[in-house]
GUROTI-116401 format. One line per field, with one value per residue: residue number from 1; x, y, z of N, C-alpha, C in turn. Coordinates in pm, whole numbers, plus 50000, padded with zeros to 5 digits. Example, Ala and Ser with C-alpha at 12.3 -4.5 7.8 and 13.67 -1.06 7.14 Angstrom:
num 1_2
n.c1 51319_51285
n.c2 49431_49775
n.c3 50780_50708
ca.c1 51230_51367
ca.c2 49550_49894
ca.c3 50780_50714
c.c1 51320_51290
c.c2 49670_50003
c.c3 50780_50787
***
This chain:
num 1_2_3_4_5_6_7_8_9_10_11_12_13_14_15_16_17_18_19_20_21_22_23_24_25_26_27_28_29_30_31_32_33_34_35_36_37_38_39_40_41_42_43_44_45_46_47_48_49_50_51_52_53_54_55_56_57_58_59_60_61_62_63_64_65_66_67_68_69_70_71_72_73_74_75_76_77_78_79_80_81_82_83_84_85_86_87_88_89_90_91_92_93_94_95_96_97_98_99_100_101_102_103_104_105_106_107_108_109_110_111_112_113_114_115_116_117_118_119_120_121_122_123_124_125_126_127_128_129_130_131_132_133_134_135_136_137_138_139_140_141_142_143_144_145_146_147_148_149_150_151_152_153_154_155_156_157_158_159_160_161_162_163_164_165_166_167_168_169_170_171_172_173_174_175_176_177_178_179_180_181_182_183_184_185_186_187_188_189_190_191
n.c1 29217_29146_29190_29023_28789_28814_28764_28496_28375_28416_28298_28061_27999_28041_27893_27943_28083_28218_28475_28555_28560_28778_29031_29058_29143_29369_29474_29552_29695_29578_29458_29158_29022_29150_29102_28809_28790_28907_28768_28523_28619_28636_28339_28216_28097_27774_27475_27182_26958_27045_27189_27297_27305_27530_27715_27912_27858_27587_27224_26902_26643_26352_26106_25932_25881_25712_25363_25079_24921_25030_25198_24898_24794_24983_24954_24698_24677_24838_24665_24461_24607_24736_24470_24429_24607_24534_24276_24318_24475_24335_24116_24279_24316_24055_23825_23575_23336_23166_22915_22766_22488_22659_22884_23206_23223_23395_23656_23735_23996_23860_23927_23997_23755_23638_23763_23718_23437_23511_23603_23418_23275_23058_22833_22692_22666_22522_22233_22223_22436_22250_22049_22187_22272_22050_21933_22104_22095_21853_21891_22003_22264_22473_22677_22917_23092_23453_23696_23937_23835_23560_23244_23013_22754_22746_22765_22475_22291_22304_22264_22033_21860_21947_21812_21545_21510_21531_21325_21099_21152_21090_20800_20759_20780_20632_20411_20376_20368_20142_19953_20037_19920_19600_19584_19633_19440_19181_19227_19183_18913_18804_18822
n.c2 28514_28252_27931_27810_27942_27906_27629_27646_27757_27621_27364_27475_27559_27297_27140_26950_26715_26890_26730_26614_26817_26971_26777_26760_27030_27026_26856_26960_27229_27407_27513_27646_27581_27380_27197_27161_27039_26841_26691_26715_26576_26299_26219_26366_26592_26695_26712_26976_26868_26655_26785_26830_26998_27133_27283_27479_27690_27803_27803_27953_27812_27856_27801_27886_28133_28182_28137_27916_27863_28024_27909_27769_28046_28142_27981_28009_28277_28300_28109_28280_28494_28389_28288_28590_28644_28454_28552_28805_28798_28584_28799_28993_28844_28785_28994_29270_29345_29570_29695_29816_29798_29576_29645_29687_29885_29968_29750_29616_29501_29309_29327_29604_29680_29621_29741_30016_30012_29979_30206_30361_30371_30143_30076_30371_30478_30257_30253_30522_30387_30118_30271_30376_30142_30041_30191_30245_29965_29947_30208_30023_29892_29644_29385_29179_28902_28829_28546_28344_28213_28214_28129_27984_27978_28231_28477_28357_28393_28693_28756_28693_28866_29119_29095_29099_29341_29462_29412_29502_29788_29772_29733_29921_30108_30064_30095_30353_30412_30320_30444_30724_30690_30619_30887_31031_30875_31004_31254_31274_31192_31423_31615
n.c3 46404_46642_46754_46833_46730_46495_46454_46557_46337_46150_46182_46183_45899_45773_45907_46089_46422_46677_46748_46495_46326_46428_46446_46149_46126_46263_46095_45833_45900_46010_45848_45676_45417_45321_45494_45506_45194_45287_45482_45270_45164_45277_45257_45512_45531_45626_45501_45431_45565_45736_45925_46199_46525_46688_47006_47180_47322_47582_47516_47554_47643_47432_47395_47605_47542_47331_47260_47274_47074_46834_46638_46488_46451_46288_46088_45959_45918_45689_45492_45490_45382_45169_45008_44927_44794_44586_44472_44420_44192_44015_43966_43818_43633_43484_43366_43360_43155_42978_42716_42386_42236_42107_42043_42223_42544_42757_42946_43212_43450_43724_43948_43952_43928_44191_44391_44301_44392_44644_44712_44726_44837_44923_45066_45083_44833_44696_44653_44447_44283_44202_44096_43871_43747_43677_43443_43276_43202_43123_42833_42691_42752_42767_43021_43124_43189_43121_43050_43207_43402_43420_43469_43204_43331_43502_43275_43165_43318_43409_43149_43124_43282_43216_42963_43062_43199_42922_42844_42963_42941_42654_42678_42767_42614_42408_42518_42579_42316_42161_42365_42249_41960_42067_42146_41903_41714_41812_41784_41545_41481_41623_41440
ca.c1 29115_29205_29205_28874_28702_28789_28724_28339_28342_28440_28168_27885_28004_28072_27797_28000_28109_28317_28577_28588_28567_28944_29069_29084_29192_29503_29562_29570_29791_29431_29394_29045_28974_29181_29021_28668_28847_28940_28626_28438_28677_28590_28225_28173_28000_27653_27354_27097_26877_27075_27253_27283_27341_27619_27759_27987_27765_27458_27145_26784_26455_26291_25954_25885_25801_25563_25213_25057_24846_25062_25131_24807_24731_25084_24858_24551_24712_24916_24573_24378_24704_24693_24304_24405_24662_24410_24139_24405_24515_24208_24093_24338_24279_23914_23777_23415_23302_23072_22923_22628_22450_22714_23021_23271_23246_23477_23653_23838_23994_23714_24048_23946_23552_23601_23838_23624_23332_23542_23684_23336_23204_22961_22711_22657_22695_22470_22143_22283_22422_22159_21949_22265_22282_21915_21898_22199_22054_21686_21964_22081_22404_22451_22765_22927_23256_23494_23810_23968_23795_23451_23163_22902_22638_22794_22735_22341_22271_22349_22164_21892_21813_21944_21647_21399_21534_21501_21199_21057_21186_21015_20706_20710_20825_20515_20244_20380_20302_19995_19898_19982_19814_19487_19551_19639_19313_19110_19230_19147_18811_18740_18873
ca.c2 28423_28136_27803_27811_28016_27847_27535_27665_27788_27444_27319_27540_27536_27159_27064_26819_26771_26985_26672_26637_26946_26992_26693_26798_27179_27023_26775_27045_27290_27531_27603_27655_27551_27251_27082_27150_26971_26656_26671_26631_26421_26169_26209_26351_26703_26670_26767_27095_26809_26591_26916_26841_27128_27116_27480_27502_27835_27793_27850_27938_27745_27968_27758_27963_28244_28122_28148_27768_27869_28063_27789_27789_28132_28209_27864_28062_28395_28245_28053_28421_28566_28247_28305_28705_28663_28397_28643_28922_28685_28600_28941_29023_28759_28799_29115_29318_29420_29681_29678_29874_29739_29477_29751_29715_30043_29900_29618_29637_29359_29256_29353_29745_29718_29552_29853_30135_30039_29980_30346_30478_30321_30076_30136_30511_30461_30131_30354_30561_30240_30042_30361_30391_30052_30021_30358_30194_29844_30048_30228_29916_29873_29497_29388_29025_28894_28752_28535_28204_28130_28262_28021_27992_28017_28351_28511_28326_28446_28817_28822_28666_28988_29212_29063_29121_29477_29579_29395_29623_29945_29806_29722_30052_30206_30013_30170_30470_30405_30254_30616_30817_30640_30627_31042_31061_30824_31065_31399_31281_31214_31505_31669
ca.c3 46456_46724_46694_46904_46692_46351_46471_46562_46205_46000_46220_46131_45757_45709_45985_46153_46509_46717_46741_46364_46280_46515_46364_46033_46094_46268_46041_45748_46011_46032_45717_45697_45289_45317_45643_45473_45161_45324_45517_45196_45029_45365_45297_45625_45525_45605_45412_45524_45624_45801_45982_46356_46598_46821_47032_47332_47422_47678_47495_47611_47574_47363_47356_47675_47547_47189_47241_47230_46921_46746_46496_46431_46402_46179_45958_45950_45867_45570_45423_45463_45286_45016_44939_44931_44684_44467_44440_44335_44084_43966_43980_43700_43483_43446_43293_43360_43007_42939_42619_42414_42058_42066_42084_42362_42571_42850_42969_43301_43514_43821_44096_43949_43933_44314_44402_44279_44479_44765_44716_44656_45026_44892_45167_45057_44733_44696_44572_44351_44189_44160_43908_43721_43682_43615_43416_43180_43160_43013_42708_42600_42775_42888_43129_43119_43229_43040_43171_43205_43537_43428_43396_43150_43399_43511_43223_43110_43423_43351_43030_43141_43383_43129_42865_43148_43172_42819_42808_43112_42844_42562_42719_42876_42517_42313_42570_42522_42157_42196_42401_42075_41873_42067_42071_41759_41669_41964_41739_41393_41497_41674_41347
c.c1 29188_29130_29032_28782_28653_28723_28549_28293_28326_28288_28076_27905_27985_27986_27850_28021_28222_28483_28641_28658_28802_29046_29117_29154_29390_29593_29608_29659_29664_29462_29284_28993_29006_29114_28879_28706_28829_28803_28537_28500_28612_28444_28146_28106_27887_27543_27292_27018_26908_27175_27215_27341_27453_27694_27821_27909_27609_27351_26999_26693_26387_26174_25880_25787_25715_25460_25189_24968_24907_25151_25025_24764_24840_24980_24740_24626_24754_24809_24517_24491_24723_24567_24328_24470_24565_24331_24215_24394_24426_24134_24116_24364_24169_23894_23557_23424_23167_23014_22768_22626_22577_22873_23080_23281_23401_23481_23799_23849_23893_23814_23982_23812_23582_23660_23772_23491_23365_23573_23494_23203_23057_22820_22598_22638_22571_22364_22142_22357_22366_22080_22057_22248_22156_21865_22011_22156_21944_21785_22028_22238_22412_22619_22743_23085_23308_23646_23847_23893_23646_23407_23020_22775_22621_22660_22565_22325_22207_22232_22015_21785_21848_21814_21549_21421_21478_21352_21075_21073_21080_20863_20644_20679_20650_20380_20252_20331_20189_19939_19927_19944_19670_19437_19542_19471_19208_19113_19133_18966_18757_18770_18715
c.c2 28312_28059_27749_27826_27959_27716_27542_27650_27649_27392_27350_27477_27375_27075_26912_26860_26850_26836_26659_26754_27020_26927_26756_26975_27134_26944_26842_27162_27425_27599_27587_27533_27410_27145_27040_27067_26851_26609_26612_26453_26255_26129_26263_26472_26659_26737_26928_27015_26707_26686_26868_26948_27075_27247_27392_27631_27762_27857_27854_27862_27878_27935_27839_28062_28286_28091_27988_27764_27952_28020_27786_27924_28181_28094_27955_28208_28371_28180_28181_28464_28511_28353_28480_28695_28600_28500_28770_28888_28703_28708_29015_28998_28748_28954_29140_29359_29480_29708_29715_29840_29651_29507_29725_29858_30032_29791_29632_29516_29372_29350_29479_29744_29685_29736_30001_30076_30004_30139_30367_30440_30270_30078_30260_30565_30340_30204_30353_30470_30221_30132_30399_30276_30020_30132_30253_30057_29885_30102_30098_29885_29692_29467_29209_28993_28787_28737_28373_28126_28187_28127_28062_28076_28154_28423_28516_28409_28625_28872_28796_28813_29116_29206_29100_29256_29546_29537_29467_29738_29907_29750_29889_30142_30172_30056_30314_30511_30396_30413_30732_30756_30663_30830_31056_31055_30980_31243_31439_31233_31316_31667_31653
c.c3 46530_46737_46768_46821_46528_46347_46494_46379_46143_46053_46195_45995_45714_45820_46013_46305_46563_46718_46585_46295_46350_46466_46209_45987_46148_46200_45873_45806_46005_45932_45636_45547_45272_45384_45527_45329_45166_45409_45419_45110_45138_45350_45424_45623_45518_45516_45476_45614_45706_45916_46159_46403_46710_46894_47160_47431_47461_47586_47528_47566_47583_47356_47496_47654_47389_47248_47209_47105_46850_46594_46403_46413_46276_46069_45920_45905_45699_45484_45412_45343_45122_44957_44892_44797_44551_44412_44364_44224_43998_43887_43848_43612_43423_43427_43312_43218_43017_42797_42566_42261_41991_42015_42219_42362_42663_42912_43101_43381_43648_43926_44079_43996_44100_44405_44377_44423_44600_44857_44709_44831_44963_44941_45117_44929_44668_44606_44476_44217_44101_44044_43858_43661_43610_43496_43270_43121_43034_42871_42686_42620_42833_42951_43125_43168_43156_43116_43158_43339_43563_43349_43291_43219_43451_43404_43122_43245_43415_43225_43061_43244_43268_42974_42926_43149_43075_42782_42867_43024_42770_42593_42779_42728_42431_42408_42510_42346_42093_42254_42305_41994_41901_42087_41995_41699_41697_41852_41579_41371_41495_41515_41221
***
């Protein structure tokens, strides 16, 4: 390496200037470890943040060819990417529960339940859903989430539609009851 070349070096490494940086390689006879050495011993190594640039090579203006909003769109990418990771997060700390006469059936984190009906093309799928879900609510299944970032209201919420549900069954179940009976009545007459 020549005396050019080391002298660049001390300089990058010990972020000083190119006169310094010369100084101290010849006053050690260029031996690289020593200069940087007496450099610190002087105090004169700078920080990362106090790091000035100095080169003997020609370099381009590079602001040419950056986009005048791409600042702001790398800001706006990186907040979408933020909020993406949150919701992951999230996602996997909170739990769907599934649950029938007060039995857990299943209890999967929200990131899955979101994930299935993404896989299952929500659109086409939506229907079919809705009378399972309504078809499962009627047997006595109810559905609540549980989680460090689940609120109360969440979950009243939830039951409160699942009470109207089974109340919709057993309203439906007590006619039906009510209609054998008045056969029943209707037979033992005609008897």
């Amino acid at each position: 390496m020549d005396h050019m070349e080391m002298v660049e070096k001390l300089r990058a490494k010990a972020n000083v200037s190119y006169e310094e940086a010369r100084r101290a390689l010849e006053e050690n006879d260029w031996d690289m470890l020593d200069a940087l050495v007496m450099l610190e011993g002087e105090g004169k190594v700078k920080d990362a943040e106090e790091k000035a640039e100095y080169t003997t090579q020609e370099t381009a203006d590079k602001s040419f060819f950056i986009h005048p909003d791409a600042a702001q769109m790398k800001s706006g990418f990186a907040r979408v990417w933020d909020w993406i990771k949150t919701m992951v997060r999230k996602g996997n700390a909170n739990q769907l529960v599934v649950s029938r006469k007060g039995e857990e059936m299943i209890a999967m984190p929200i990131t899955v339940a979101v994930l299935i009906l993404v896989f299952l093309r929500v659109p086409h799928a939506l229907l079919p859903m809705l009378v399972l879900l309504f078809v499962s609510l009627c047997l006595g299944v109810r559905y609540s989430f549980r989680g460090p970032d689940i609120g109360a209201k969440v979950n009243d919420a939830m039951n409160r539609a699942q009470d109207k549900a089974a109340g919709v069954v057993h309203l439906h179940a007590d006619g039906q009851k009510d209609a054998g009976r008045e056969e029943n009545r209707d037979e033992n007459k005609a008897e």
